[in-house]
C-alpha positions in Angstrom: -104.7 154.2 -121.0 -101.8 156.7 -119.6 -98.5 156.8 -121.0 -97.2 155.6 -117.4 -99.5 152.1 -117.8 -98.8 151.9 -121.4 -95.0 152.0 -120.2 -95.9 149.6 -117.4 -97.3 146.8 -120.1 -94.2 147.0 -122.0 -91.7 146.5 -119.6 -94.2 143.2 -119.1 -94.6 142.5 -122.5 -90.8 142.2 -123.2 -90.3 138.7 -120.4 -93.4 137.1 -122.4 -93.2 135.1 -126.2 -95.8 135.1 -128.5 -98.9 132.7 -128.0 -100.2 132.8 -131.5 -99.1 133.3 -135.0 -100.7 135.0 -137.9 -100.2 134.2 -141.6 -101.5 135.1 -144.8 -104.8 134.8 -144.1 -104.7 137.7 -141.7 -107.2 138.1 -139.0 -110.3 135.7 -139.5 -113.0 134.9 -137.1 -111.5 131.4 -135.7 -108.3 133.6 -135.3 -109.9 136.1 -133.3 -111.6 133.8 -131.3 -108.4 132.1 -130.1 -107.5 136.0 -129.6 -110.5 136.8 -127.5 -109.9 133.6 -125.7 -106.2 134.5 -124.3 -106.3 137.7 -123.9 -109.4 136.0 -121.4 -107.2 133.8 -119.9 -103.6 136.1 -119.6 -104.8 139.7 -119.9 -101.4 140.4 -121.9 -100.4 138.8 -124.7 -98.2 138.8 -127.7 -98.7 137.9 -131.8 -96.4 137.0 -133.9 -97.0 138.2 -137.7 -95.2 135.5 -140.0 -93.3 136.6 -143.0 -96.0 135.7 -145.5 -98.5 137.7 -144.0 -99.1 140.7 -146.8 -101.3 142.9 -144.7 -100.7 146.1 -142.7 -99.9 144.7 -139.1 -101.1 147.9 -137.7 -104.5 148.1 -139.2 -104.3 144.4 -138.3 -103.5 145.0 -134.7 -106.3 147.8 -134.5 -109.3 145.1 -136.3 -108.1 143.0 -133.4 -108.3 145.2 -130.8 -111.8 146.3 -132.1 -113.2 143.1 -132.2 -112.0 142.0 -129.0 -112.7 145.1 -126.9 -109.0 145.4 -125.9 -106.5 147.7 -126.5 -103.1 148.1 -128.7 -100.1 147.9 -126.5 -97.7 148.2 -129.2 -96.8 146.9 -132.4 -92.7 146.8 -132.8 -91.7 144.7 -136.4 -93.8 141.6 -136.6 -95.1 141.8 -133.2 -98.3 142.8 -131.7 -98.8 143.1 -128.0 -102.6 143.0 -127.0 -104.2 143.9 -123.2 -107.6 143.5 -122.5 -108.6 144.4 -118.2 -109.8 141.3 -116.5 -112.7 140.9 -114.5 -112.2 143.1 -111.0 -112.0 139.4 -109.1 -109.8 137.9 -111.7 -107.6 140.7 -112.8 -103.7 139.1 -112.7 -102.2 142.2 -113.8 -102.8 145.7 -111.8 -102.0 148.8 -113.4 -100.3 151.8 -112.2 -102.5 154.7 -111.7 
């Protein structure tokens, strides 16, 4: 991804809220599923990493991005912005080149 689409996804980013929350338990499979499942359906979406959460977000966001074949947007305070390419016939959002 190109600094230009990365810039792109976070101008987008900014207009959406978060979908899902994580706690303490941090990334398990039933929450990556959900993950896997949204970034399906939107393409782009936002976490939102609650207080009690005592994990690394970053390495979090990065074990998320892994095992849902997406990519790290960017991780600003509590927040993690995911984007995973849609199917050519499906894809909502079209990056810049």
């Amino acid at each position: 991804m190109t600094s230009k689409q990365r810039a792109y996804l976070k101008g987008l980013a900014m207009k959406i809220d978060p979908i899902l929350q994580l706690g303490k338990s941090g990334v398990t499979p039933e929450s990556t599923a959900s993950i896997a499942e949204a970034l399906e359906a939107r393409e782009l979406i936002k976490i939102n990493v609650l207080q009690n959460c005592l994990y690394d977000i970053r390495e979090m966001a990065e074990t998320l991005a892994e095992r849902t074949n997406s990519q790290v947007v960017q991780v600003i305070g509590r927040k993690i912005v995911l984007y995973k390419q849609g199917k050519d016939d499906k894809r909502k959002i079209h990056l810049p080149k």
